[in-house]
C-alpha angles and dihedrals in degrees: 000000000000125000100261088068131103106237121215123276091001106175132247093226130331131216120226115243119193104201124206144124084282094056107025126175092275096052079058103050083051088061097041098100096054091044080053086047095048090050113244115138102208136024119229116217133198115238112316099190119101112289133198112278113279099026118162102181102027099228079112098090120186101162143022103196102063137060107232108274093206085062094050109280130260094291084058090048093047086051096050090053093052097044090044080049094061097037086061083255119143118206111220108188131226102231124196109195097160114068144351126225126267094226133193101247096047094203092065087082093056090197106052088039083054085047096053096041096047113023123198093357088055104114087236094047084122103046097087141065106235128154103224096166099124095018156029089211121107109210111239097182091177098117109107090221144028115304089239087051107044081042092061094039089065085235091135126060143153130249150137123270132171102256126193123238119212089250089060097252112133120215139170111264127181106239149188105238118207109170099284102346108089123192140202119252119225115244123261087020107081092098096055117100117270100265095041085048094055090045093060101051124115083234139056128234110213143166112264098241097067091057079083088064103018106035101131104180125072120250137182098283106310102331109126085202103065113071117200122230134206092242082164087081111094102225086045081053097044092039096052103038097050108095099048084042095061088046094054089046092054095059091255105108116044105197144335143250118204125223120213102343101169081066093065116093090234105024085177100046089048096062084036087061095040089044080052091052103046094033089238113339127188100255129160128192132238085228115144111200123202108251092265093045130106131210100260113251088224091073107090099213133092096260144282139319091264107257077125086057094042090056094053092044092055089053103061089064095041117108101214085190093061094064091079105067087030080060094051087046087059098040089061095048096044088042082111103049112099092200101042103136139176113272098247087044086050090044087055081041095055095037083058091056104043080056099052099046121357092048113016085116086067082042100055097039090056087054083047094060099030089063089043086060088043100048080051093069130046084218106064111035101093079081107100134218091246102053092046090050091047091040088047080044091057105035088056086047099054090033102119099203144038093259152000113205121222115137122186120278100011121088127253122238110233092245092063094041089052089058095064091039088063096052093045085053077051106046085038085070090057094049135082114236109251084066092058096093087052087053094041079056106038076061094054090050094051094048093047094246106134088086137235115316116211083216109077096205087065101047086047081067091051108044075044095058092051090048098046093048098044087048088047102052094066089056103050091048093044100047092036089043110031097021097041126011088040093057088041109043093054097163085124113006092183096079091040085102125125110278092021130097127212096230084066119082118157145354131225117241077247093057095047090048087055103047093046091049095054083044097056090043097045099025107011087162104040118129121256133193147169098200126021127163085272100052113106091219143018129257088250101049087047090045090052095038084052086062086068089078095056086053113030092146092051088050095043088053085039082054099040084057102045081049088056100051090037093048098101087044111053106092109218090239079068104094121205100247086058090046090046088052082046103055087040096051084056091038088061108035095043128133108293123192121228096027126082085224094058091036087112132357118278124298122264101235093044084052096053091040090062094043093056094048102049095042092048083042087051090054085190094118103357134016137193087252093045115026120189106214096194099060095032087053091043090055092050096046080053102048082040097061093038082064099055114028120095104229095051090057098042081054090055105037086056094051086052100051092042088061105029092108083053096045092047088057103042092047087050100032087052095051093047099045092050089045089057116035115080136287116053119296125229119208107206110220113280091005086108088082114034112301119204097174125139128215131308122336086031100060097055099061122127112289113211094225083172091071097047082047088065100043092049088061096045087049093051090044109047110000131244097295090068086057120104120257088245095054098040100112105039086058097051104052075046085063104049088037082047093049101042103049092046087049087052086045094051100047101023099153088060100059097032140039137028097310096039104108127206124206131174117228126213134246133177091236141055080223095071123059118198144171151156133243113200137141105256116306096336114107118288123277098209134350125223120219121183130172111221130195086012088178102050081045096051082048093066094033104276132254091351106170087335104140139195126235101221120166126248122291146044130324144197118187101218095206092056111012098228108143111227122185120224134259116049115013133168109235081210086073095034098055099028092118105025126023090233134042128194107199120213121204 
């Protein structure tokens, strides 16, 4: 199967389900007839295996075998297939290949805690990736203090305890005991005194602070929780992946999406062997691509999970303009801190420090295996330890993506190739001369070209290099990137977003209509998105935040008041990039009339939840491991009285309603642009009214799906102008989200898949976007019309004589009903009562 092909059974749309003991199979089947009304044709779940007690998001997977009893079981899961089933309604699965959760208890995860019990004869002692090079201990840093310490405090002990098999048997084990944290006993040991005991485990008990150093199996980026597996064996593959796949095979499951896949050893043997097992299913990657990368042809699957599409999406309502003025704003309020960077300066500057700390153990672990290669060969061992560590430094650092991706024995495409000789151009430049040659041969190394070695020992190194380097550059750009320089350089937060770069704001109509044809001809069924549970921010809160930039004067004056009112109250440990974050994230989750999310600002506790987390994220004053109370303290008195004081809220209430035009047509001109342009469009749960939640864990709060429900029904009914002033524009983004997607479900074939056409449509203005969905030449099927940059455009008039192309014929515009007829029309007539239009023929 290559990537240009239709797979089978690819959806029309999916709706994003977020699974836990809160929103369990059955509270789904209860809103299955409303998701069938608003149009979408599968439902797309978080992960359904077994998680770690206590998941809320289910990527914590303890065990494979079984369907999450907090969700239901498998009996619920089976029930909500068949019902969606019934109802017209596909399942696409959330699938986590990569790793499985460290639990407390251990035993929860019945292989690790075989592996740790029995070491090299346990049935799953291949299962993990583990570096056992110096050492059969696996290191278990979870003591609070030193082991010395915690051993003369009395804090670890040994007993019997009933322990539960996978198969569900229970049976008395000897154990370590640790607080909560309980551990096997290896076999033939459990006499031996307590030190002696711990010495002759198959694991290590450490305190938690040398994992930093120590840690020696692989995990998903720096989590200690969250184990990695070799899911590239072939029994690990077909182990882990049985009991999905026999639900697949009974009908059951409809397609996959696949979690982290640039963590995996063999990203492309991996879909190769899931595309085996289903015969061709529809799967998509959670693959995020740099803004001027493409999805590798090598990967056999119909594309990624959208943060490409998102990028481009945001674009369109992005005044690049306004960034001028945006950038002046943050210059003033950062005058006083000595590190602000630019963001590519504070991304080097967080790569530097992931290495240093976060990741030093992947690090470490690539230098370990590099000398090993060069004390292989005469050669190559005048290399020393401290030169490869400082060229594999460097080469992460200056790598531009997430991945490049060679693999052993199989040779690169030049594409890929080209990528690590640019960052080795880069790295070169960091590096004195006499480290050039290592360089010249870390990037051998990482391209495979040292040759075939008759030892295989040797050429295990090798083929392991490749392999590491390629699976750690993913971590230290994601948690540089996304974890750290996102949460510092805070100029435009809106376009802080996954997939998205901050030197980026903005796309021309031109630029979009490129990018969607050379979607719908390379990827015409990948998946695409505005919110998902990784996004910083929702659709809504970007879409209101973009409107800084069509107003950059109204929000400096917005910011010079707030400044005013606060000015008692910002403690001079507080810097300007923090208070920025601080005035946007306000900016973007204010009241806003019309919506129950914006019925008030945001809580206090959801606002003091974000704040610790980006600051700490930042780690540029305070960090999860090392809080500082005082600044920490001295961020939330200030959001606190934000939140209360008068002024403050007259500022931002004023900047609201002076952009509230713009803010209505950029939240209804994003959703039906996404719904409409190819590829196959994902609602996250809730995003179908106007959504004003944060990053993770915000954005996975209760969504009240009874109440859509009866606004759907109100919409559908009576129209929006039945609808309460307080609810307005909840129902109207209802109504565009309601009428796209049954337009999508009604005509499929036309805005997805190998015979859908796209085809931009003209207008006589940059402040229109416009296209046609078809199937092939014949007459299009629906037109999308969407108004961009609404409040630059009310500045100069509005649509004065500006016209739309549209072809010959009769149309209904299905948000509103008017009829218009082809050829010339004023958008001034078309978008007099809503700021988009979808025509119908």
């Amino acid at each position: 199967m290559t990537t240009s092909e239709t797979p089978s059974a690819a959806p029309a749309s999916t709706y994003r389900l977020q699974f836990n003991k809160d929103f369990t199979f059955a509270d789904a089947i209860a809103q299955l007839d409303y998701l069938a009304s608003l149009g979408v044709s599968h439902l797309f779940c978080s992960p359904i295996l077994q998680a770690a007690p206590g998941s809320t998001h289910g990527y914590d997977v303890v065990d494979h075998t079984r369907i999450s009893q907090e969700c239901g079981g498998e009996d619920d899961f089976r029930r909500l297939c068949t019902t969606a089933h019934d109802a017209g309604l596909g399942i696409v699965v959330d699938v986590v290949p990569n790793h499985m959760a460290v639990p407390t208890p251990l035993w929860r995860n019945y292989p690790l805690w075989s592996v740790l019990r029995d070491g090299p004869s346990s049935p799953y002692a291949s299962w993990f990736d583990v570096d056992v090079s110096t050492s059969l201990s696996i290191l278990m840093a979870v003591l609070g203090d030193r082991i010395g310490t915690e051993l003369t405090a009395g804090t670890i002990h040994v007993e019997t305890r009933d322990i539960t098999d996978q198969d569900g048997t229970t049976h008395a084990e000897h154990v370590v005991v640790y607080h909560d944290h309980v551990f096997p006993v290896r076999p033939g040991t459990e006499s031996l005194p307590l030190a002696e005991l711990l010495d002759q485990q198959w694991y290590r008990l450490a305190y938690w602070k040398v994992a930093s150093e120590e840690l020696n199996y692989r995990r998903f980026f720096n989590v200690d929780t969250l184990a990695a597996i070799r899911v590239e064996d072939d029994d690990v593959f077909t182990a882990s992946h049985a009991k999905l796949l026999q639900l697949y095979r009974e009908g059951l499951i409809d397609g996959f999406r696949i979690d982290h896949p640039d963590g995996l050893a063999n990203p492309r043997k991996y879909l190769a062997d899931l595309q085996q097992a289903t015969e061709g299913a529809w799967v998509v990657v959670e693959k995020i691509l740099e803004p001027s990368e493409t999805l590798s042809p090598e990967l056999p699957c119909a594309g990624t999970t959208g943060y490409d599409s998102l990028l481009r999406v945001d674009g369109l309502f992005i005044d690049p303009a306004g960034l001028v003025p945006l950038s002046t704003l943050y210059e003033r309020m950062c005058s006083d801190d000595e590190s602000k960077m630019s963001f590519p300066a504070e991304l080097d500057r967080a790569k530097r420090e992931v290495l240093d700390d976060m990741l030093v153990t992947e690090l470490n672990r690539l230098a370990n295996v590099a000398m090993d290669i060069c004390a292989s060969d005469i050669m190559l061992r005048d290399h020393t330890r401290r030169q490869v560590t400082r060229v594999i430094t460097e080469l992460l650092i200056a790598m531009s993506r997430y991945r490049a991706y060679l693999e052993p024995g199989r040779a690169p495409g030049p594409g890929e190739v080209k990528v690590i000789e640019d960052a080795a151009n880069l790295a070169r430049q960091e590096l004195p001369d006499e480290e050039h040659d290592t360089l010249e041969l870390v990037v051998d190394m990482v391209c495979g070209r040292l040759g075939p070695s008759t030892d295989p020992v040797v050429q295990a190194s090798r083929d392991e290099f490749m392999v590491r380097f390629a699976q750690t550059c993913g971590p230290v750009m994601a948690k540089a990137k996304e974890d750290t320089a996102f949460y510092r350089y805070t100029r435009f937060t809106a376009v802080n977003e996954v997939g998205c770069d901050p030197e980026i704001a903005g796309i021309s109509v031109d630029d979009f209509h490129d990018f969607a044809s050379n979607l719908n001809q390379t990827h015409p069924t990948t998946m695409t998105t505005l919110s998902t549970h990784d996004t910083k921010r929702s659709t809504d809160v970007r879409a209101r935040l973009a409107c800084l930039t069509e107003f950059p004067h109204e929000w400096d004056h917005t910011v010079a008041a707030v400044e005013t009112a606060t000015a008692d109250q910002r403690s001079e440990l507080l810097d300007g990039a923090t208070i920025n974050l601080l005035w946007q994230t306000l900016a973007g989750t204010w009241r806003l009339p019309g919506t129950a999310a914006g019925a008030s600002p945001i809580s206090e506790d959801r606002l003091v939840a974000y704040l610790t987390k980006a600051v700490r994220e930042a780690k540029s004053h305070t960090t999860w491991t090392d809080p500082d109370g005082d600044y920490e303290s001295a961020l939330m008195d200030l959001a606190r009285f934000c939140l209360s004081d008068e002024s403050v809220s007259e500022a931002l209430d004023t900047f609201t309603e002076t952009t509230r035009t713009a803010v209505r047509a950029a939240i209804l001109g994003r959703a039906l642009v996404q719904l409409t342009m190819p590829g196959v469009p994902d609602t996250y749960q809730g995003c179908e009214i106007v959504d004003l939640s944060l990053v993770d864990p915000d954005n996975r709060r209760p969504v009240d799906h009874d109440r859509s429900a009866r606004l759907l029904q109100a919409v559908t009914s009576d129209g929006v102008a039945g609808v309460a002033d307080e609810d307005r524009l909840d129902a109207e983004k209802l109504l565009v989200v309601h009428e796209a997607l049954d337009v999508r479900r009604g005509h499929a074939d036309a805005f997805r898949g190998e015979h859908a056409s796209y085809r931009p449509v003209a207008t006589t203005t940059g402040h229109a976007v416009a296209f046609a969905r078809g199937i092939d030449d014949d007459p299009p099927v629906a037109i999308t019309v969407a108004t961009r940059l609404a409040g630059a455009l009310e500045g100069r008039g509005g649509w004065a004589d500006h016209q739309i192309v549209l072809p010959e014929g009769s149309f209904t515009d299905a948000i509103t009903g008017k009829t218009i007829d082809g050829g010339m029309v004023k958008l001034a007539d078309l978008l007099d009562e809503m700021p988009v239009a979808l025509l119908v023929g």
